[in-house]
ZADRENZA-20488 format. One record per residue (C-alpha): residue number from 1; residue in three letters; x, y, z. Coordinates in steps of 0.001 Angstrom, whole numbers, plus 500000, padded with zeros to 6 digits. Layout:
ZADRENZA-20488
<rec NUM,'ALA',<X,Y,Z>>
...
//
This chain:
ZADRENZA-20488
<rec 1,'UNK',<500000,500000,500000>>
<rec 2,'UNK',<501151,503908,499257>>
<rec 3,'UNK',<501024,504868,502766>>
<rec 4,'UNK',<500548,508434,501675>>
<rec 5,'UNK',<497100,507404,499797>>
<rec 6,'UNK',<496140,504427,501096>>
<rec 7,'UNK',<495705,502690,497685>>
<rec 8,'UNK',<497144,499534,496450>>
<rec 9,'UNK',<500384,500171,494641>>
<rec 10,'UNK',<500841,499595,491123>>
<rec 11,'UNK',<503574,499350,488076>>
<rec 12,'UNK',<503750,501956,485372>>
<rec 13,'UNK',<501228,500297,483404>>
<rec 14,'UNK',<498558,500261,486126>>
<rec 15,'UNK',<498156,496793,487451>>
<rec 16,'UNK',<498468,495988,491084>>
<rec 17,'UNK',<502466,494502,492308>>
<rec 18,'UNK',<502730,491877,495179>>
<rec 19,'UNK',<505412,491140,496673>>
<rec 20,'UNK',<505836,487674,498531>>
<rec 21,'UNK',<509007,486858,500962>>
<rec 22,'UNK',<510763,483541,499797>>
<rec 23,'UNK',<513222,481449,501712>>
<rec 24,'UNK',<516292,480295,499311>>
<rec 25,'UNK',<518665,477857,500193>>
<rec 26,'UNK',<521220,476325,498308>>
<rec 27,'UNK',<521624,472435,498622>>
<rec 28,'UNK',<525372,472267,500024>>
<rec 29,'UNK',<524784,475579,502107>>
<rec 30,'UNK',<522754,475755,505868>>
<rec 31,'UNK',<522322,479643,505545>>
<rec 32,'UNK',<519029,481075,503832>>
<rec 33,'UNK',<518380,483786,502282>>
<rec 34,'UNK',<515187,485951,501997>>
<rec 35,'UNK',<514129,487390,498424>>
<rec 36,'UNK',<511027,489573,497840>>
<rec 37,'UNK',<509749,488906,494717>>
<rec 38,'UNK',<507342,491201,492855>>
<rec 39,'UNK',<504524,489326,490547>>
<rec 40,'UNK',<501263,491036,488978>>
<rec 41,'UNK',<498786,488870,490159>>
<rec 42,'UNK',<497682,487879,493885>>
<rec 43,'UNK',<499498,484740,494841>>
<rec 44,'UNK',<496386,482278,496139>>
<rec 45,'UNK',<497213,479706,498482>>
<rec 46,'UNK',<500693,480605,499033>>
<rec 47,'UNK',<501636,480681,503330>>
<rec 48,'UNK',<504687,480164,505876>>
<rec 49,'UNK',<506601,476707,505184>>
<rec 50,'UNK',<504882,475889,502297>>
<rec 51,'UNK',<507197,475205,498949>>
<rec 52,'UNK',<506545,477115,496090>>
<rec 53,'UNK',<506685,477576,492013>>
<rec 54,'UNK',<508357,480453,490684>>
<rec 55,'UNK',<507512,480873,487323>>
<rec 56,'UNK',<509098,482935,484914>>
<rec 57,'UNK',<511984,484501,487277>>
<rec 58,'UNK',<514004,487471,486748>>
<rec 59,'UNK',<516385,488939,488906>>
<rec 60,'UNK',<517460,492785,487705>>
<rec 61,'UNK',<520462,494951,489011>>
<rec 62,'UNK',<519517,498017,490018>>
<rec 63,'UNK',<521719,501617,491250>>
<rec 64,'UNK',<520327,504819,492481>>
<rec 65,'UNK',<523346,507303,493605>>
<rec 66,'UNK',<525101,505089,496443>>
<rec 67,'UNK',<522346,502655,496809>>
<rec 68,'UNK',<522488,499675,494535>>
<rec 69,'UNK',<520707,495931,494730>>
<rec 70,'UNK',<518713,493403,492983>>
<rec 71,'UNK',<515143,492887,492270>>
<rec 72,'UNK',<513126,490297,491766>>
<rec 73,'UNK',<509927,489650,489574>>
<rec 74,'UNK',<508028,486503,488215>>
<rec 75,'UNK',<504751,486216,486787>>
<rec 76,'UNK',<503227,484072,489241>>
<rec 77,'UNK',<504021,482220,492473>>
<rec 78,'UNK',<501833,479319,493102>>
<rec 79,'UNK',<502413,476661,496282>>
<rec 80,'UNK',<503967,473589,494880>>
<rec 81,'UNK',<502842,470958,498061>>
<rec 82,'UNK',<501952,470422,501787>>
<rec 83,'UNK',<504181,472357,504665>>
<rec 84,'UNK',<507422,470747,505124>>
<rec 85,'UNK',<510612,471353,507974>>
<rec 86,'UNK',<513100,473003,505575>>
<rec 87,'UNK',<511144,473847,503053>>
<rec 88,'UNK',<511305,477589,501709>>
<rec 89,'UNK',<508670,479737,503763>>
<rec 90,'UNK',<506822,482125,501486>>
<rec 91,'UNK',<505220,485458,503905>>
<rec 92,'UNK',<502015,487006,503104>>
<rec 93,'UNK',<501566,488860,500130>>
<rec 94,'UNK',<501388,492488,500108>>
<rec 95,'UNK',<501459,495313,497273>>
<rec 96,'UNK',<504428,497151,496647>>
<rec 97,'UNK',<505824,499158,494435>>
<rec 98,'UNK',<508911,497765,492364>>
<rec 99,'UNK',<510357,501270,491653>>
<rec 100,'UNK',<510266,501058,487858>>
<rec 101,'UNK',<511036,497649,485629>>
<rec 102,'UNK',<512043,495571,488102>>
//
């Protein structure tokens, strides 16, 4: 949400973003990692502990003055099965703005 308005956020071309936390974890590695990704539609179904598709991922560099990152987008995120210990834990989704193309 645009906490100055109060409305859902949206890309430049005027669809709603949602952004959903995933857990990443590489195989040979204990550490995880968090990723937000953006997608344009509401991801149904999709709570804590519960593995997930991604489809269609992109990750984009990004710089503004000092700051600098990555972004992620996909054009859907749909659960893949039942909760499992380990699994990668997707958050609630929320709208957010991605800032531009990513």
């Amino acid at each position: 949400m645009n906490p100055e308005t109060g409305e859902v956020r949206k890309d430049r071309d005027g669809n709603a973003v949602y952004v959903v936390g995933v857990s990443v974890r590489q195989r040979d590695r204990r550490r995880a990692d968090v990723i937000e990704i953006a997608v344009p539609v509401e991801p149904r179904g999709v709570q804590e502990g519960v593995p997930v598709h991604v489809a269609d991922l992109v990750a984009s560099a990004w710089q503004i003055g000092d700051r600098h990152g990555v972004s992620f987008r996909a054009s859907g995120i749909t659960p893949a099965g039942p909760p499992s210990s380990g699994a990668g834990n997707a958050g609630p989704a929320k709208p957010k703005s991605t800032g531009g193309d990513s």
